[in-house]
LOTOR-374354 format. One record per atom (N, C-alpha, C): residue in three letters; x, z, y. Coordinates in steps of 0.2 Angstrom, whole numbers, plus 5000, padded with zeros to 4 digits. Atoms other than C-alpha are relative to their C-alpha. Layout:
AlaXZY ...
% end
This chain:
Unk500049934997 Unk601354125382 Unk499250015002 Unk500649994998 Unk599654205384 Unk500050065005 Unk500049964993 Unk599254305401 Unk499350054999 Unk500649965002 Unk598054445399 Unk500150045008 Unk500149974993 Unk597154495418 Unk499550055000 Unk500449965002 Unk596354625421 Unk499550025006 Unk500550024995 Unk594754645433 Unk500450075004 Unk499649974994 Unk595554715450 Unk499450005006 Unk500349984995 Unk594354785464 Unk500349985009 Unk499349994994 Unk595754805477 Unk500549944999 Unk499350055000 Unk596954655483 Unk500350045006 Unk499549964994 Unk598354715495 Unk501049985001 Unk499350045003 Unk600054635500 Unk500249945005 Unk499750064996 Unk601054505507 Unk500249964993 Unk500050055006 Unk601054355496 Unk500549945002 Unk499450054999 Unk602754245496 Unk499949954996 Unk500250045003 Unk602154085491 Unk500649944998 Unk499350075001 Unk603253935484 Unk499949955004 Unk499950044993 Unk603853795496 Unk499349944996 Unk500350055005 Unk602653645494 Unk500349944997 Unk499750065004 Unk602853515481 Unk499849955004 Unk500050054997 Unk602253385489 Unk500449985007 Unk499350034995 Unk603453385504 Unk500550005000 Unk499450015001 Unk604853425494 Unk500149964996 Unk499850065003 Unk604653265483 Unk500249965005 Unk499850024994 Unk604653185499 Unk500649995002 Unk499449994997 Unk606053255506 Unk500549994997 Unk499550025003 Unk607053235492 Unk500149934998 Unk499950105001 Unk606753045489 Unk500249985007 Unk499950034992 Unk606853005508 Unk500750025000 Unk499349974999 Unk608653105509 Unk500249964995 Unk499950055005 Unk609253005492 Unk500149955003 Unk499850044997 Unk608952865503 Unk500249985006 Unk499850014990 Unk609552895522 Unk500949994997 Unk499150025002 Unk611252835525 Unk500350075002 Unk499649964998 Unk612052985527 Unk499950074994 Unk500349925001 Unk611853195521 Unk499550035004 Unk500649954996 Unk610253275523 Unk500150074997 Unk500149955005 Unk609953465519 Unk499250015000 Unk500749995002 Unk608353525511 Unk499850084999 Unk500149934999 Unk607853715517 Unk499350014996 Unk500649975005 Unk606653815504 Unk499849944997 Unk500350055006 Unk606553685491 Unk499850034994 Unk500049945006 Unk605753765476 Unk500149974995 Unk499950005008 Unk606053795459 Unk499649974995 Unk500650025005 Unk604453745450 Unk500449934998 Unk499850035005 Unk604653625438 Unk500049915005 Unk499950094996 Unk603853425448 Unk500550005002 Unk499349994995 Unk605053455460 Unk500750004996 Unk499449975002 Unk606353505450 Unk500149914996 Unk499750095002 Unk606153325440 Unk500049945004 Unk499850074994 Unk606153225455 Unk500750025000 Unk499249994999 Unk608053305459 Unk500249954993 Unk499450025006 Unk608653265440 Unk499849915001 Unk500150054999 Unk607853095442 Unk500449965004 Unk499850034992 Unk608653055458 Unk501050024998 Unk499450005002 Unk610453135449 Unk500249924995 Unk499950055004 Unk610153005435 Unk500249935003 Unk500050084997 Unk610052865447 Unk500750015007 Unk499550004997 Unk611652915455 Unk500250055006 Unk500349954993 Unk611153035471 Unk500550074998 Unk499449924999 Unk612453195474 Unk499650055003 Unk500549945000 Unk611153345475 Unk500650084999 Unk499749955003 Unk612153505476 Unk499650075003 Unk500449984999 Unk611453665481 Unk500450065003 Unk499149964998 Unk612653815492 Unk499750064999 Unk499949915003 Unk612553985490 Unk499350025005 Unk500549984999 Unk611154005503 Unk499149974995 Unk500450035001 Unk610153905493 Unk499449945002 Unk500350054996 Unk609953765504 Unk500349934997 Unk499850055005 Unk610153575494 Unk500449965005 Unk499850064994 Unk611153455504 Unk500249954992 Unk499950075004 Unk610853275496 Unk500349955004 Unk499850034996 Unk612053145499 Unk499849925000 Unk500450055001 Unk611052995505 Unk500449924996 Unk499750075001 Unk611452805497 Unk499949955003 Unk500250024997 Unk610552735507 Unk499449944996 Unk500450055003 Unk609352585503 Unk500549974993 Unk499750055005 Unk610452485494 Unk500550044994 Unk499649975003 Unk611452635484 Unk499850034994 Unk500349965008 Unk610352695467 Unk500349964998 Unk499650055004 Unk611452645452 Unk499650014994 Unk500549985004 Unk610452615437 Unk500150054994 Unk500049945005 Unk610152755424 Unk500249984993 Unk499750015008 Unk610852765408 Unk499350044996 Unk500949995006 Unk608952775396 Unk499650005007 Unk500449974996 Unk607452835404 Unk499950045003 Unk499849954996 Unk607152935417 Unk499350055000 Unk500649925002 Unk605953115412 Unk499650025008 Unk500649994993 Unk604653135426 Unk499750084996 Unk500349925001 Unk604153305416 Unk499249985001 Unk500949995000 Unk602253355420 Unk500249955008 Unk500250034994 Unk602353265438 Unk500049925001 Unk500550104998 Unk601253105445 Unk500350005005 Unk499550004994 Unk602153135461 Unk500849964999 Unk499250055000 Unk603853095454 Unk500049924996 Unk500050065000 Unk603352955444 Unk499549965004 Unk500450074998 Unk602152855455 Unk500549985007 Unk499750014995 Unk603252865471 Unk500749994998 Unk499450055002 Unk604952835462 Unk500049934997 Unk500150055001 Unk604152695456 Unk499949955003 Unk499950044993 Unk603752625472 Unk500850015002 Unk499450014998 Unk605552645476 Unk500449954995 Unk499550025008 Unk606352585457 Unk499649925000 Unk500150055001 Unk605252435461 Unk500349945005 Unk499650034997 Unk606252375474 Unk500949974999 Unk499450015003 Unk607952375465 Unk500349984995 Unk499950055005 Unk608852235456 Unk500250044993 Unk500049995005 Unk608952335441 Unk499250014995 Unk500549995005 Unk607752375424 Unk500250084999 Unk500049945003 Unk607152555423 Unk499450034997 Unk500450005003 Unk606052645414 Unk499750085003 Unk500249914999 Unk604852815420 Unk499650014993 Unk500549975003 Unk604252935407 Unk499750075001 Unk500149945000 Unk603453085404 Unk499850054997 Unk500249945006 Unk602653235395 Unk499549984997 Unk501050025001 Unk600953205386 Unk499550005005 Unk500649974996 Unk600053275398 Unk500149935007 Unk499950064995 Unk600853145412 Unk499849924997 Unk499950065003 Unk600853005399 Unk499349994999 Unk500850024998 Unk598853005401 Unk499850005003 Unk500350024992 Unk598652985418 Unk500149945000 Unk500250064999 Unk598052825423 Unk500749975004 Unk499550024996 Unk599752715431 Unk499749935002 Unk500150084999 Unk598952545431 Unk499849995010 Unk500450014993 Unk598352585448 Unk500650015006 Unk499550024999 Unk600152595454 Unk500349934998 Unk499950065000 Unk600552445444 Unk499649935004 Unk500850084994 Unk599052315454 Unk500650005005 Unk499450024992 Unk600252345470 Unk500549974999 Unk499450025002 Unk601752325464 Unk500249954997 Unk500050075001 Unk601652175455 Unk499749955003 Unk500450064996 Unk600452095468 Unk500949995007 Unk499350034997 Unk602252125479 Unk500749964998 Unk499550025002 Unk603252045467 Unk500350034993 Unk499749955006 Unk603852175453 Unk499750004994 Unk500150015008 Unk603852165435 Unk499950094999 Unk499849955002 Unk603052315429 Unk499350014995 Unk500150025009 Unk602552345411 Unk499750084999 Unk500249915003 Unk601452505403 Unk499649994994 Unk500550005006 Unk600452535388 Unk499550035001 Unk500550005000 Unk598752545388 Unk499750035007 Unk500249974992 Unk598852595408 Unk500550055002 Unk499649934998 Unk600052745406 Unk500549984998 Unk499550004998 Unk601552795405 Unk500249994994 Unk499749994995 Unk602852755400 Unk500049925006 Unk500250054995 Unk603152645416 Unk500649955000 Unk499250035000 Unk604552505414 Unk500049955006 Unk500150034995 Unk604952425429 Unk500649945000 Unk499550035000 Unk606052265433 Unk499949985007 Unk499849994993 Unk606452285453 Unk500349915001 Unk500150064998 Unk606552125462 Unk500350005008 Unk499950014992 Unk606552045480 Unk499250015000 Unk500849985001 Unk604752125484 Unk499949965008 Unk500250024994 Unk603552025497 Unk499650075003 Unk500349964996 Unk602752135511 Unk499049985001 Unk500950035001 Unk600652135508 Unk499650085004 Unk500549984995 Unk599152205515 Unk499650054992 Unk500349985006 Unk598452335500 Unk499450055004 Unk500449965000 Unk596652405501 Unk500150074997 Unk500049975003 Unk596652575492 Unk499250004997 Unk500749995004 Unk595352565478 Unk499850085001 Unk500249935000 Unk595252745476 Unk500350065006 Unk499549974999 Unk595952885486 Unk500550044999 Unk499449995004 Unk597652935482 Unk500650025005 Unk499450034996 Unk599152985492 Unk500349984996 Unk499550055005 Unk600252925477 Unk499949965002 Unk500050084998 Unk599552775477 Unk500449985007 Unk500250034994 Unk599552735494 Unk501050025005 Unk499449984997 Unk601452825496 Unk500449964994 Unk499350055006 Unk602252725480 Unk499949935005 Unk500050064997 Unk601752565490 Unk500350005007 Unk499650004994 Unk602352625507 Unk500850004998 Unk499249985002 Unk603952675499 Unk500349934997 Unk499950055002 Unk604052515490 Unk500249945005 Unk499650054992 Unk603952415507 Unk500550015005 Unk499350024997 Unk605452465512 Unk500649974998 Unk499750035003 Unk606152375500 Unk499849925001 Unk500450094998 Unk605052215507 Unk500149965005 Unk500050044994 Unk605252075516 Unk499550005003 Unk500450004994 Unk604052075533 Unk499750074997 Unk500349925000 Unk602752235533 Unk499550004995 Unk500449975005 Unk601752325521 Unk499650035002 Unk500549954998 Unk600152395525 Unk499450034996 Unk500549925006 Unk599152545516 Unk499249975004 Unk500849994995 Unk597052535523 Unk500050054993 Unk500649935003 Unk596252705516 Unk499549995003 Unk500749984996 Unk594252705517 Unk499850095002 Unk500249945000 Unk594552885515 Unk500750045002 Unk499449985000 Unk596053005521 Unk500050024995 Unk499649955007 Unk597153065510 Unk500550075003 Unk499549954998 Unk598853195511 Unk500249945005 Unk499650074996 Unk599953095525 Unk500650045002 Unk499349985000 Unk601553175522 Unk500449955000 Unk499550075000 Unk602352995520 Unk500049995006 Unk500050054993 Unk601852915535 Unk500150055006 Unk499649954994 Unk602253085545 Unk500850015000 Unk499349995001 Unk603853115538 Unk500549945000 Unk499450064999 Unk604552915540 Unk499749985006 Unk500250034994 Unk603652905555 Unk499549945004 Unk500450084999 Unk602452765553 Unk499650005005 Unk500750024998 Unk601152685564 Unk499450014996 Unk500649995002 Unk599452735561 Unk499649975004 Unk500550034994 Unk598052635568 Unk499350014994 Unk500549995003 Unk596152675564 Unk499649965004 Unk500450034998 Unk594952535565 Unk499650015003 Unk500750014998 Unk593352595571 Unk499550014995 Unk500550005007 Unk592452585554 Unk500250094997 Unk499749935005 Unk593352755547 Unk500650004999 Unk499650015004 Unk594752655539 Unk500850015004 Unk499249984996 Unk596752705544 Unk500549934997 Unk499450035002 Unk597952575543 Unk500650025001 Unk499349985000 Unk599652615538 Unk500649954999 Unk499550085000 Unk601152495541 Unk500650034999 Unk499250005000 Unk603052495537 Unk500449934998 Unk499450054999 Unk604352375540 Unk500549994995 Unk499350035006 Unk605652305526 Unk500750015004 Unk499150004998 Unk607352355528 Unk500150085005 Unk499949944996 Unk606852515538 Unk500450074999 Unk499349955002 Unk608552635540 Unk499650075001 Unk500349944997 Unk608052805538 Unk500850045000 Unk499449984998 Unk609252925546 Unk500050074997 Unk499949925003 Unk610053105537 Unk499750075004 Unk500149964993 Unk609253255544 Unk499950084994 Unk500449945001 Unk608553435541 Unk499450014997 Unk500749995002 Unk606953445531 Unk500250074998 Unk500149945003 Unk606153625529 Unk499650014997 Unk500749995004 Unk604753645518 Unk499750065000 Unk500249955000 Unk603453735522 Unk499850024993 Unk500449985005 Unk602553865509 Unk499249954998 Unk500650075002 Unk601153765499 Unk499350035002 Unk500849984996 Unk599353775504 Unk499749994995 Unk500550005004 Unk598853735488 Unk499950074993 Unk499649945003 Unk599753875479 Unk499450055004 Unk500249934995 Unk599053995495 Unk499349984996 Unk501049995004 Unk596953935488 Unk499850054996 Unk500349955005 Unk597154035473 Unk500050075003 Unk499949924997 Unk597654205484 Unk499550005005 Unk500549984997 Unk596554175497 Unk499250014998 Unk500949995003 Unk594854165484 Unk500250074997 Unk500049925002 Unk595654325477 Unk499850045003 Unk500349984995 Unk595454385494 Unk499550035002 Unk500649985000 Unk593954355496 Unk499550014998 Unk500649985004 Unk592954395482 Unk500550084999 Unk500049955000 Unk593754555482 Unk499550065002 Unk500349984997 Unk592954715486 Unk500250045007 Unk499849994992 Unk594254795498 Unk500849975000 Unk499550005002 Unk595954755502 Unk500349945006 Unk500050064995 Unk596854615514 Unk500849984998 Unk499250035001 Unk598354495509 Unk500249965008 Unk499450034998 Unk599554405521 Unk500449954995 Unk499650045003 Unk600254245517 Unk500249975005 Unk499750034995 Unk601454195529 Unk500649935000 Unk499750074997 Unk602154025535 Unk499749954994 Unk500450055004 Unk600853905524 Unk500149945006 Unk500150074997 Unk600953715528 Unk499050005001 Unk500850014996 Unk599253685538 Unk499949935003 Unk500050074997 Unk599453485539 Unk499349984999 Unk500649995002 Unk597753445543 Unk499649954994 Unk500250065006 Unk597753305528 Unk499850054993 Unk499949975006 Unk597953465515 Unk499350055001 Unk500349924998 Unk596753615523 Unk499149984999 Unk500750005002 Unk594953565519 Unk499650064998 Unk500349955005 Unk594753685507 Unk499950065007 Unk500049954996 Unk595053805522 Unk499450015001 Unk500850034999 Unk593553735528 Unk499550014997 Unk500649975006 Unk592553745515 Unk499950084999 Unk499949904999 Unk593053935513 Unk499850045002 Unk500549974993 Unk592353985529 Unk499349984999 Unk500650024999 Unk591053905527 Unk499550014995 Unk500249965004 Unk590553995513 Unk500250085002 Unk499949934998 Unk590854135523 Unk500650074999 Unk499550005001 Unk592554175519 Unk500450045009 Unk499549954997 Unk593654305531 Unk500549985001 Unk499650005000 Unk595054215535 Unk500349975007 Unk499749994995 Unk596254205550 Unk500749974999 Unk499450024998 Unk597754105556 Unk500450045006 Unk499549974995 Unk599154185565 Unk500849975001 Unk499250034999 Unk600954135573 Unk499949934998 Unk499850095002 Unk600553945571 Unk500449975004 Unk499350044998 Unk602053825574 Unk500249954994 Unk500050035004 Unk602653675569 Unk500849985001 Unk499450035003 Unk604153605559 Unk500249944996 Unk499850085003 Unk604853445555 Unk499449984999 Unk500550044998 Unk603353375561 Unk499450024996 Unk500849975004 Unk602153485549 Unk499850075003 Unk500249944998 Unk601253615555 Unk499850074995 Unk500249955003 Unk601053795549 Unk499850065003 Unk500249924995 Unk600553965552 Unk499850044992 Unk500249945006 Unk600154145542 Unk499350035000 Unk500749995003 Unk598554165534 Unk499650074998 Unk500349925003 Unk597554335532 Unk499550004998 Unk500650015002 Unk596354345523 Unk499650094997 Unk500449955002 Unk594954495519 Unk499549964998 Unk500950055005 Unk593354505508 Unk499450005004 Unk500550024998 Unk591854435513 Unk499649984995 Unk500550055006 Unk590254385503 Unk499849935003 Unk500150075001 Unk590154205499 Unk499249984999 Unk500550035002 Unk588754085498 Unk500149954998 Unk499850075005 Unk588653925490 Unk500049965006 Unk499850054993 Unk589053755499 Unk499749924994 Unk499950095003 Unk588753555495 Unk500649975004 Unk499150045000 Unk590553475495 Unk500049934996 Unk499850085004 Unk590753285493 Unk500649975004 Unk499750054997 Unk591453145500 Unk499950025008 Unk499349994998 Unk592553155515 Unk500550044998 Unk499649935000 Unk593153315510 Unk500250004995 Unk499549995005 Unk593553285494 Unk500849984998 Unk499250035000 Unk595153175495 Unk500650055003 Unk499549934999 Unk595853325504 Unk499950084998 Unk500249925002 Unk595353475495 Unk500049984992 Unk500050045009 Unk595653385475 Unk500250054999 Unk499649965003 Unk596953505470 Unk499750075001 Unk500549905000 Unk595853685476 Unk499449984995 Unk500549995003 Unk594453635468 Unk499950034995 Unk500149955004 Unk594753735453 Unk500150085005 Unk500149964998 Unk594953865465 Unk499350055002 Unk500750004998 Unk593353835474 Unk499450014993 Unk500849985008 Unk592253845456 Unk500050055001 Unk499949945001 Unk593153995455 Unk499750075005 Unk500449964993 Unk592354045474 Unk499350004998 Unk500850015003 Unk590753975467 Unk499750034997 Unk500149955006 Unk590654075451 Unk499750065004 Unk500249954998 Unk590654215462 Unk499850025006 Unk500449994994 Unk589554185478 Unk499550014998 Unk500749995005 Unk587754205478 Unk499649925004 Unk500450075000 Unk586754045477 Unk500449944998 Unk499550065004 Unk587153865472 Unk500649965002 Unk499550054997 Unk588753755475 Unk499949944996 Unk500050075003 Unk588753575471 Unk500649965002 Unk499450034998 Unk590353495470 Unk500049914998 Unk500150075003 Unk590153295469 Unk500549975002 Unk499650034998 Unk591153155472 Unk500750014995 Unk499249965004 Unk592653245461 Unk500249944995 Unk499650025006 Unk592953115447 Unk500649984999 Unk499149995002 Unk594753105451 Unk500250074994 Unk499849955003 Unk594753275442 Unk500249984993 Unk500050015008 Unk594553205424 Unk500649964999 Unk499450065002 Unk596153095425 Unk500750055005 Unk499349954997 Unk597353265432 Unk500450024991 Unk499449985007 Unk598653365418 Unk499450004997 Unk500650015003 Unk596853365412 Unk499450005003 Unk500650014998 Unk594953345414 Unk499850075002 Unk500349944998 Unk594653485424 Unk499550025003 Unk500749984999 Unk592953465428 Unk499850044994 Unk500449935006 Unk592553515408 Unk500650054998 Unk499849954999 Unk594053605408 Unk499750095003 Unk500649964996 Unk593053705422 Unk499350024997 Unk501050005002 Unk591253705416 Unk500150064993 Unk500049955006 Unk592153775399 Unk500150064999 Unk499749944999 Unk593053935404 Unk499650025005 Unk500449974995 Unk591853985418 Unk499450014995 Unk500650005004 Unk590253965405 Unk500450074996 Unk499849935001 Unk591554075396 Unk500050075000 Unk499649954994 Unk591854195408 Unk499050045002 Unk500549994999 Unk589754185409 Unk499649995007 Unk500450044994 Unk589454085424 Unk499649974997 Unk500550024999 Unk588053975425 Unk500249905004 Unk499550084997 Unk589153785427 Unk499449934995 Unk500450075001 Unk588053615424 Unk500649965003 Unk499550055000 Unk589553475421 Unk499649955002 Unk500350044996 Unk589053325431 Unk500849954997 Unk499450064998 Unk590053145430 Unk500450005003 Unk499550004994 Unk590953165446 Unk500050075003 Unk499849934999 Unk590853375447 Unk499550034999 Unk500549955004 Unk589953525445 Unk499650035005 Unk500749964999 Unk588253635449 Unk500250064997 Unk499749915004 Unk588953835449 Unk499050005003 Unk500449944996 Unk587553945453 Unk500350074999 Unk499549944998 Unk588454095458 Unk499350065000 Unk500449975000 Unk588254255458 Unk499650024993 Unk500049965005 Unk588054305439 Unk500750044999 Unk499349955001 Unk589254455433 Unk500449934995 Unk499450055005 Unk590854365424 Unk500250074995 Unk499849965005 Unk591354445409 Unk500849984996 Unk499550035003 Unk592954465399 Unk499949964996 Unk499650055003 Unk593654325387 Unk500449974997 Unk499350015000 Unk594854225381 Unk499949935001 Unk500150064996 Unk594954065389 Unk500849955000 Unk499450075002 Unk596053895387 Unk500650005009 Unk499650044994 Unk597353845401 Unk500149914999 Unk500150075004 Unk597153685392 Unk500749945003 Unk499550034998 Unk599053645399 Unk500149975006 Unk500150004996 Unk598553635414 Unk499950065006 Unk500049944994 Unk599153755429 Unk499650025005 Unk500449984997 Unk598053745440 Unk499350054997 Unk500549975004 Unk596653795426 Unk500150055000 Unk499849955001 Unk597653925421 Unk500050075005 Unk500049974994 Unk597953995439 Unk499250025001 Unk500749994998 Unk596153985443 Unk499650044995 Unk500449955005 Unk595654075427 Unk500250075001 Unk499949934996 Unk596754215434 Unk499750055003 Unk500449964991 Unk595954245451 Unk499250034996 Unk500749985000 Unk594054235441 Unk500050074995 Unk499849935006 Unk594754375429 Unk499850065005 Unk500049944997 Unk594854485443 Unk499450015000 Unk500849974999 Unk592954495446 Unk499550014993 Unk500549985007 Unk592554495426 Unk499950095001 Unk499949955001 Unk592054655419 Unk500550024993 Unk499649965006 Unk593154675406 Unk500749964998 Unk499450034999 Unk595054575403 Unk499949934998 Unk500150095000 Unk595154395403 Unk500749964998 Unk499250045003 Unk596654315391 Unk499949935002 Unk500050075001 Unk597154145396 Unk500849974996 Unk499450035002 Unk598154055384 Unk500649945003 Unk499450054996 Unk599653945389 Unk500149995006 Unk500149984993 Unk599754035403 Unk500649985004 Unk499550014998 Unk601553985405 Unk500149945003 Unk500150074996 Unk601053815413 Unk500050005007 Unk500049984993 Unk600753905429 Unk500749995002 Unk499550034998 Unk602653875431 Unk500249945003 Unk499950094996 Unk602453695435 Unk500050015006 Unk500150004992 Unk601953735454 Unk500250065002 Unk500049944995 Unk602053915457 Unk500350064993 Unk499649945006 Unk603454025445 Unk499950065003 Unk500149934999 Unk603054205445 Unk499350025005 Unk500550004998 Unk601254185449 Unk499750064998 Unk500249945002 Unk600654305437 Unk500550085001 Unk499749984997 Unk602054415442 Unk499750035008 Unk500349974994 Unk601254415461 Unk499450015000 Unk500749974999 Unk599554425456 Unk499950074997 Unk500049915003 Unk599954615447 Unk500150025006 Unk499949944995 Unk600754655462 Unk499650005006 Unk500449974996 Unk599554645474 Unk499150044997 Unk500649945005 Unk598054715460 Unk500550075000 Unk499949925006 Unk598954855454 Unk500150004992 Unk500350035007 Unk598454775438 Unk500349974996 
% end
């Protein structure tokens, strides 16, 4: 499907954002495995999420969903996945296979994770280092996927993270509770820390920077209420619409604001960015609150390391703020990008040059200088939703429409994107 946007002056609206994926893969593996029935309020529809459920059907798990549309999974507890007949489809999401694999490594059976083309190019080997240094047999071609796994009796270890990752550092926790003695994560960098909030771990920070993360073998998790909040990475793209507008004010109400996700906020402002929190309050242990955002003119910013590991997923947003502030941004640090549903640094560099920016591709991120007009075109989604989204929002400031092809990618994370981005244009 090709999405044709058309440049929009005026933003205006209340913007219903979908729940986020990354707390609802969570909450659906953790329930899966609690001894009991948990339910799952605003679990969304998008597709990751949606293959972690059938995944977790495969592997025996009783997922039903009631008429309010609240899921109650009933849990098997540790010892209760039963093994799958073939393999089990991970769709486009790195979320369900690296952290189901952390769990599949712990279980006397042989299974296998696959996935799309797009997934089956992301890097796994960096899952497999932990998981066999704990004991697990586990097999891939040329680094990727698919990922066969032979579950075992796993030992409890001490894992640095080479890179920042919460996958990584969440398939290994997850994994240790299938281990004998404790498991412990060290990040030199944060990451998301939806794992370790939502099972409750100890966190100890040595003095150097570094967090340790620890989890116990054999630890019972107990059935409860998970609510998810609306996503914060979803909200970026509306909030840059915001505020490269010329008039106009959205409302995004009840955004997860965990301070592991919200950099990008950060950054935002500090490009001069117009935006307010209101009604904060927290739930199941995550914070949120409702978002307003008006236009403001931007200026360019230097964004690296600390700030990257928590602001990964905006970044195409951020280009897209870049594009259109005045003066230079320099994003570095970024080379995680090149190894997401695609290489979104030249993904980026290539539809913004399009669009008639001013991007210089770098090894580990990009040099905008903001601040030239953006023009129509027709520009790639290159099977990758985030791209496609963020080609979206820069449409609005072209001067003339901007087709993005395969535009129906944007489903992964956020169905009926293009849908809400008409209805707050007009357009």
């Amino acid at each position: 499907m090709n999405q044709t946007v058309y440049p929009a002056a005026s933003v205006l609206g209340v913007v219903e954002l979908p729940a986020d994926k990354s707390v609802a893969h969570r909450a659906a593996l953790l329930a899966a495995l609690a001894d009991g029935t948990s339910q799952i309020v605003n679990y969304p529809a998008s597709a990751d999420p949606q293959s972690t459920l059938a995944c977790l059907r495969r592997l025996g798990v009783r997922i039903e969903e009631d008429a309010e549309g609240i899921l109650h999974v009933e849990g098997v507890g540790l010892e209760g996945l039963r093994p799958p007949e073939g393999p089990l489809d991970c769709g486009n999401s790195g979320t369900t296979m690296r952290l189901l694999a952390g769990i599949l490594a712990g279980q006397p059976f042989e299974s296998t994770l696959t996935g799309d083309a797009s997934l089956s190019r992301r890097p796994m080997d960096r899952i497999a280092a932990p998981l066999r240094q704990m004991g697990a047999t586990v097999e891939l071609t040329d680094g990727h996927a698919p990922v066969r796994l032979r579950g075992g009796r796993l030992r409890g270890i001490e894992y640095v993270l080479p890179v920042p990752s919460a996958q990584v550092k969440s398939c290994v926790l997850l994994a240790g509770l299938f281990a004998e003695g404790t498991t412990t994560v060290i990040e030199t960098l944060p990451s998301r820390d939806h794992t370790e909030r939502m099972l409750g771990l100890d966190v100890f920070e040595d003095g150097t920077g570094r967090r340790h993360i620890s989890i116990h073998g054999g630890r019972r998790i107990a059935p409860r209420l998970w609510a998810v909040p609306r996503d914060f990475s979803a909200a970026a793209f509306f909030l840059v619409a915001g505020s490269i507008a010329s008039s106009g004010e959205l409302r995004l109400p009840a955004v997860g604001l965990n301070p592991s996700r919200t950099a990008f906020l950060d950054v935002l402002r500090a490009m001069g960015a117009d935006v307010t929190v209101e009604n904060e309050r927290t739930h199941g242990g995550e914070p949120l609150g409702d978002l307003v955002v008006r236009p403001a003119p931007l200026h360019g910013v230097t964004v690296g390391d600390p700030l990257i590991p928590n602001l990964i997923d905006e970044i195409p947003a951020l280009a897209v703020a870049a594009a259109c502030a005045e003066g230079r941004t320099v994003i570095r640090d970024a080379a995680e990008l090149r190894v997401k549903e695609t290489d979104r640094l030249a993904a980026l560099a290539t539809n913004l040059r399009a669009l008639g920016a001013a991007v210089e591709e770098q090894p580990d991120g990009l040099v905008i200088e903001g601040g030239r007009p953006l023009r129509g075109a027709t520009v790639e989604s290159f099977d990758d939703h985030r791209i496609a989204m963020a080609m979206g929002v820069a449409a609005l400031r072209a001067t003339g429409p901007v087709t993005i092809t395969g535009a129906a990618c944007a489903r992964v994370s956020f169905p009926g994107f293009w849908d809400l981005l008409r209805s707050v244009t007009g357009r």
